[in-house]
C-alpha positions as CSV (number, residue, x, y, z in Angstrom):
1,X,0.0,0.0,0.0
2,X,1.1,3.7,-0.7
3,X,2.3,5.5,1.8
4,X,1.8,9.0,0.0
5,X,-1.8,9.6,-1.1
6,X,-1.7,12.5,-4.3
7,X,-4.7,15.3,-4.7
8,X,-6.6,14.9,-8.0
9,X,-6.9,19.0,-7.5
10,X,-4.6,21.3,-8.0
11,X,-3.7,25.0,-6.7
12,X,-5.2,27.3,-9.3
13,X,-8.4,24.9,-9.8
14,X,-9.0,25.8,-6.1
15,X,-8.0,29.4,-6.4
16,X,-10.5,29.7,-8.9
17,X,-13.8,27.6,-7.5
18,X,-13.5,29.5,-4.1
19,X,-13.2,32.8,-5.8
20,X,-16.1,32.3,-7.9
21,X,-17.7,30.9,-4.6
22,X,-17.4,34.7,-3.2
23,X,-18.8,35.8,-6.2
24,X,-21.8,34.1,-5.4
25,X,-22.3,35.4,-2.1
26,X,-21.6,39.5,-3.0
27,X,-24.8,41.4,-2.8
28,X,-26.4,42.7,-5.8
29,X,-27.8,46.3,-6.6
30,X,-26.6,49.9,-5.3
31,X,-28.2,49.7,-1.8
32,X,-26.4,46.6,-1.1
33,X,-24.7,47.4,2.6
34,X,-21.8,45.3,2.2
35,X,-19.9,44.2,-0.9
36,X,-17.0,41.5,-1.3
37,X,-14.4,42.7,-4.1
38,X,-11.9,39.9,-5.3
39,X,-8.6,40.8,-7.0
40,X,-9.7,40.1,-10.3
41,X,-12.6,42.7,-10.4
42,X,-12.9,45.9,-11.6
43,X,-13.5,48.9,-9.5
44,X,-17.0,50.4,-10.3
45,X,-18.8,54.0,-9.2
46,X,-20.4,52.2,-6.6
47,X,-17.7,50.9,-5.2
48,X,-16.2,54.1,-4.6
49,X,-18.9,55.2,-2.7
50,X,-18.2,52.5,-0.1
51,X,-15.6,54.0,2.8
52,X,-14.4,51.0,5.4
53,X,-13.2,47.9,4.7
54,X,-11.5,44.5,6.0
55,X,-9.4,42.8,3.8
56,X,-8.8,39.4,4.0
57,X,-5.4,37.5,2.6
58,X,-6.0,33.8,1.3
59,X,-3.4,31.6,-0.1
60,X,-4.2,28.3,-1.6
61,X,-3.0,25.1,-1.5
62,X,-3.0,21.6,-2.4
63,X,-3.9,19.1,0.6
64,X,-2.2,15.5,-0.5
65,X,-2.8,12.3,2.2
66,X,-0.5,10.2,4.0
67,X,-2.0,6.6,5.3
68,X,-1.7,5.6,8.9
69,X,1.1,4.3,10.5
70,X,0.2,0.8,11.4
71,X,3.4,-0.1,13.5
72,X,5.0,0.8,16.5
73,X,8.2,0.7,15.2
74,X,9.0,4.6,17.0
75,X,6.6,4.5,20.0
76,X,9.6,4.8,22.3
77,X,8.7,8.9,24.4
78,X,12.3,9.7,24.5
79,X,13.5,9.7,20.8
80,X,12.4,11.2,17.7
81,X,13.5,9.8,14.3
82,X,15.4,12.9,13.1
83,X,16.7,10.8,10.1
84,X,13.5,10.0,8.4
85,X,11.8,11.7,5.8
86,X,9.5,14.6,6.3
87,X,6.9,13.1,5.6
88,X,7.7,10.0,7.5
89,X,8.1,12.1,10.7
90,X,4.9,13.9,10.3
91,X,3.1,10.3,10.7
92,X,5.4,9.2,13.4
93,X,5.0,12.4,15.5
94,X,1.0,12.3,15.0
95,X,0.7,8.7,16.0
96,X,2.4,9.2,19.1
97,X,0.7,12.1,20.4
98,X,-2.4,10.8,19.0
99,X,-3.5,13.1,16.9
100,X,-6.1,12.1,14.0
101,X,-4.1,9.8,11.3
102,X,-6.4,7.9,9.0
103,X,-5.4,9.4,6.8
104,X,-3.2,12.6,7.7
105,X,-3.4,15.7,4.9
106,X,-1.2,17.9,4.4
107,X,0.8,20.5,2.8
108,X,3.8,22.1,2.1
109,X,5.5,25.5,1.9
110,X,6.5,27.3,-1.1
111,X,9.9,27.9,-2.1
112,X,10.7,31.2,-2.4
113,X,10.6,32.3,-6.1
114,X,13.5,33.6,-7.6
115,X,12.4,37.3,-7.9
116,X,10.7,37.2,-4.5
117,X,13.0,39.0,-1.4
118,X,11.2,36.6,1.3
119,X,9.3,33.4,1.4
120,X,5.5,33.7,0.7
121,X,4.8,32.5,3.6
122,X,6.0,35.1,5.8
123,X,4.3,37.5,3.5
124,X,1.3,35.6,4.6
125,X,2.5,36.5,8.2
126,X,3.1,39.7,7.8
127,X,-0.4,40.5,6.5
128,X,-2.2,37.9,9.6
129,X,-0.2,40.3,12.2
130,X,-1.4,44.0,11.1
131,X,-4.5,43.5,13.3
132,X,-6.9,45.0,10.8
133,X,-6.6,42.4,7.8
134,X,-6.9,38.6,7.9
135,X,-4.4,36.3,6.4
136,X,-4.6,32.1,6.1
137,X,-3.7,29.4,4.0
138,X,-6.6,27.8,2.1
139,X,-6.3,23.5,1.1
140,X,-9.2,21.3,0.5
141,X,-10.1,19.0,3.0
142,X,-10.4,16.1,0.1
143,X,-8.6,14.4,-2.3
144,X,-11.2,13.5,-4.8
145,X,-12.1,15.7,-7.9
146,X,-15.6,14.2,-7.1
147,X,-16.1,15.1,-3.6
148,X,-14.5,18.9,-4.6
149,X,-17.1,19.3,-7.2
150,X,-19.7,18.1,-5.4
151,X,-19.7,20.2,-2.5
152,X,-19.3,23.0,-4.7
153,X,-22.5,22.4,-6.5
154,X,-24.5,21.5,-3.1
155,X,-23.4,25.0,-2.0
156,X,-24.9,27.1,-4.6
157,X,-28.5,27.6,-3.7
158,X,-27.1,28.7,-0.1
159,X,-26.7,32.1,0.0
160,X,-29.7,33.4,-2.5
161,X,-30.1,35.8,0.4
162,X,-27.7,35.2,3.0
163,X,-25.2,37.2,4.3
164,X,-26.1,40.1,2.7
165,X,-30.4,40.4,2.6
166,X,-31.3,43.7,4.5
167,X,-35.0,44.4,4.9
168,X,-36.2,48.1,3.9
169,X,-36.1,49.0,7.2
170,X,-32.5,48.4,7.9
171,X,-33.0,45.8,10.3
172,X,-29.6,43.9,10.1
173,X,-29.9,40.3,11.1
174,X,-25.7,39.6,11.6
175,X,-25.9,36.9,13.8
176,X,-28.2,35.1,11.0
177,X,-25.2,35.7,8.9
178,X,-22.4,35.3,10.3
179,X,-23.7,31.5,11.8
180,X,-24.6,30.5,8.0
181,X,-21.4,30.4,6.7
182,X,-20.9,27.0,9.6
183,X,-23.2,24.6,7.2
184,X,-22.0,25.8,4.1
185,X,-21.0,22.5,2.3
186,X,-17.9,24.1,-0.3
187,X,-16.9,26.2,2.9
188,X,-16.8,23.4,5.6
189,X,-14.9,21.0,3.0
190,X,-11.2,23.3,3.1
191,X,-8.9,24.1,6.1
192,X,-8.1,27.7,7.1
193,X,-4.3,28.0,8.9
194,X,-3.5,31.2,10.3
195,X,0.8,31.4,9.8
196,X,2.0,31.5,13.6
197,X,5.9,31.8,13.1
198,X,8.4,32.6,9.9
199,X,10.2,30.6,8.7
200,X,14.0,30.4,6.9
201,X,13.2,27.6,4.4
202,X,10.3,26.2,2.7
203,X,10.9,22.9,4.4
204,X,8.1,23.1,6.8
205,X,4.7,21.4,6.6
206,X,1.1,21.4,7.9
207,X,-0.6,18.5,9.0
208,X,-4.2,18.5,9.6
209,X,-7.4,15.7,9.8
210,X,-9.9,15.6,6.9
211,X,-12.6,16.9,9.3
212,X,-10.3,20.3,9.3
213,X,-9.0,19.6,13.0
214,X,-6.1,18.5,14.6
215,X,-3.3,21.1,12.9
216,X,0.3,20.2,13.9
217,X,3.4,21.8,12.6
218,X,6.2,19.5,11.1
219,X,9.0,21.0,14.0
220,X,6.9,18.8,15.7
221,X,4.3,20.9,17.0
222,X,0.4,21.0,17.4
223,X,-1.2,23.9,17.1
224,X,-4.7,23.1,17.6
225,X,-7.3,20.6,17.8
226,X,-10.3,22.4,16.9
227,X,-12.1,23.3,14.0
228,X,-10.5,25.2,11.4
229,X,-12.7,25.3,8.9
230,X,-12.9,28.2,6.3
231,X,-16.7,28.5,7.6
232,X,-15.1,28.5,11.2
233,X,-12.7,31.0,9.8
234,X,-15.4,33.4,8.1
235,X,-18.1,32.7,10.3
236,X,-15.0,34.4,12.7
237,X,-14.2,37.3,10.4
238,X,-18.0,38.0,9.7
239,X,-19.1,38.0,13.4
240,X,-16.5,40.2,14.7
241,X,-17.3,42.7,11.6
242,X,-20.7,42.7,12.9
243,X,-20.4,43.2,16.1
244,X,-17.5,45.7,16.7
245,X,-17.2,49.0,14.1
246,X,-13.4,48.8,15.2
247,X,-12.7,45.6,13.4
248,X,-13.0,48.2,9.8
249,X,-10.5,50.5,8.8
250,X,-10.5,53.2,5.7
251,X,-8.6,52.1,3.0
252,X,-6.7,54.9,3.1
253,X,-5.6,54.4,6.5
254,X,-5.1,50.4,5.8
255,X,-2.9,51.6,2.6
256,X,-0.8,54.1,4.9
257,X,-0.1,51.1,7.6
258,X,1.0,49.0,5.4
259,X,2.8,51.2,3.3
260,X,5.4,51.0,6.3
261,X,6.5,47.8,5.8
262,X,9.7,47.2,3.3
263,X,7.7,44.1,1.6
264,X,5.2,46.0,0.4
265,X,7.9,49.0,-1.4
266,X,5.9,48.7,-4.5
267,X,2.8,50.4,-3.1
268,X,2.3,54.3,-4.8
269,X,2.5,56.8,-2.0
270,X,0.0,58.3,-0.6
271,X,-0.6,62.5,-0.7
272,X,-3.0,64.5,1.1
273,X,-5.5,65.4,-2.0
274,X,-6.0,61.7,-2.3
275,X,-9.6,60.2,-0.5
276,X,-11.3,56.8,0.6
277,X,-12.0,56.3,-3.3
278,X,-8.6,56.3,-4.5
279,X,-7.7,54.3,-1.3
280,X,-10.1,51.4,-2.5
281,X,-8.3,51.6,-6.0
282,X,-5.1,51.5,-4.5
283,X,-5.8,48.7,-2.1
284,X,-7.3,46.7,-5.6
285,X,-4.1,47.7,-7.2
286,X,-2.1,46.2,-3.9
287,X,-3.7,42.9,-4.0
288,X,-3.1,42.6,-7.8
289,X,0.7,43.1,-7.9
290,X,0.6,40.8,-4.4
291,X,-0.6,38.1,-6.5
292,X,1.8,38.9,-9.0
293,X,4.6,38.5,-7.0
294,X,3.5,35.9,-4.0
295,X,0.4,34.4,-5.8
296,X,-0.9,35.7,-2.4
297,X,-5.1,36.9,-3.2
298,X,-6.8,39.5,-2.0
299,X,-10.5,39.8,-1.5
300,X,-11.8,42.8,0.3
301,X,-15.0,43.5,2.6
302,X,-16.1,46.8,2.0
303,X,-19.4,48.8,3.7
304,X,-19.9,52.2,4.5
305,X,-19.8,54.1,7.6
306,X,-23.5,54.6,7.8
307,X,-24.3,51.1,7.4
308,X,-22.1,50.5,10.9
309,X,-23.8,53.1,12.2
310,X,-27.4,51.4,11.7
311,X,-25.7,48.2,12.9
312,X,-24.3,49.5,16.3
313,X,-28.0,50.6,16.6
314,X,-29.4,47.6,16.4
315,X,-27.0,45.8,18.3
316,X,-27.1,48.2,20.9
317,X,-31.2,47.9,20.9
């Protein structure tokens, strides 16, 4: 029997199905409160109108599978065996500390591309630390073409209102919304990983359970045994946006933190005569070259002040 178990997926087919997955969920019309703007759109009138926003940093991966270990060949607590293979140690260290194994998925860190000054993974990092934005890795929780596509397609008819329906009255119903993203099929089937340390070399793996728990880091480490879902992850993102006007920034303020960092040198200064519009089209132009250079995408919550206004209201009722 195999010990390595390969993806029938690959990166940019998942790239792909879960950006067109957001594109199902974006409101429609010129009242809508909140809109979700991807890196490959365009920036329209109505867009500029909008003047907060949260933007959120995915990077995609393949999962492949490793089957258990059946013996106990390592089982003695005071050695680790160092001169294994990667991969081989990953299923040694989650046997022993009996984390979920049957079969383990996982994936691996990019190199660092030749025109690239750091590892995309600590670009990752650097965007998950600016406490305004959100950053993860993104890897299906299958292995199957099948299983991929078919949880895609359950998942359409979800959101033909959700999160975004707003009665005429303004009555905002975020808890309704933010809890529907947990039993969204195509959301529930791929793991969300926050990066928690950078890293020197791409030799460094995740490890994680096919029901998105049980996350371990190759050094060895486990980082968590909960649910890690990209519904957990959203349903996260979404509640906190709901509930707390300081968890938006302006984009011009977003574009003038980050403008700070050395990573991000390409981004065009800002002046004083420039507003919250051009900030949106600079933060659209930001996530395009990111992807250029780190294959790092952008996607981007934007509402407008008043909106979290009526909100606080009616959280506050």
């Amino acid at each position: 029997m195999a010990f390595k178990l390969d993806s029938e997926l690959s990166e940019k087919q998942i790239e792909a199905d879960v950006a067109t997955y957001f594109g199902w969920v974006t409101p429609v019309g010129k009242n809508a409160p909140f809109r979700l703007l991807d890196v490959d759109e365009q920036v329209t009138g109505a867009d500029k109108m909008f003047d907060q926003v949260i933007p959120i940093y995915m990077q995609f991966k393949v999962s492949e599978g490793l089957t258990k270990l059946t013996n106990n060949i390592f089982s003695t607590p005071f050695t680790f065996p160092f001169h294994l293979t990667p991969l081989k140690r990953i299923s040694v260290f989650r046997k022993r500390v009996s984390l979920y194994d049957n079969p383990t998925l996982y994936f691996k860190l990019r190199a660092m591309a030749k025109t690239a000054t750091d590892f995309q993974h600590n670009i990752l990092l650097k965007l998950a630390n600016t406490g305004i934005s959100h950053s993860f890795y993104v890897a299906p929780l299958t292995l199957s073409r099948d299983d991929y596509k078919q949880n895609l397609f359950s998942s359409t008819d979800r959101f033909l209102d959700y999160p975004f329906y707003v009665r005429d009255n303004m009555e905002i119903h975020q808890e309704r919304w933010s809890s529907h993203f947990g039993f969204v099929p195509f959301l529930r089937a791929h793991i969300s990983i926050v990066p928690h340390e950078r890293v020197a070399t791409d030799n460094h793996y995740y490890s994680f359970s096919p029901n998105g728990t049980d996350i371990a880091w190759h050094s060895p480490k486990q980082l968590s045994n909960s649910a890690s879902r990209l519904s957990d992850m959203l349903k996260r993102i979404f509640a906190s946006a709901f509930a707390n006007r300081k968890s938006w920034t302006s984009p011009r303020e977003f574009i003038s933190f980050i403008s700070d960092f050395k990573e991000f040198d390409f981004i065009k200064p800002l002046n004083e005569n420039n507003n919250d519009n051009y900030g949106i089209e600079q933060l659209v132009d930001f996530g395009r070259e990111l992807y250029n250079r780190h294959e790092i995408r952008q996607l981007l919550l934007l509402t407008k002040t008043e909106y979290l206004i009526e909100l606080e209201k009616y959280n506050n009722r």
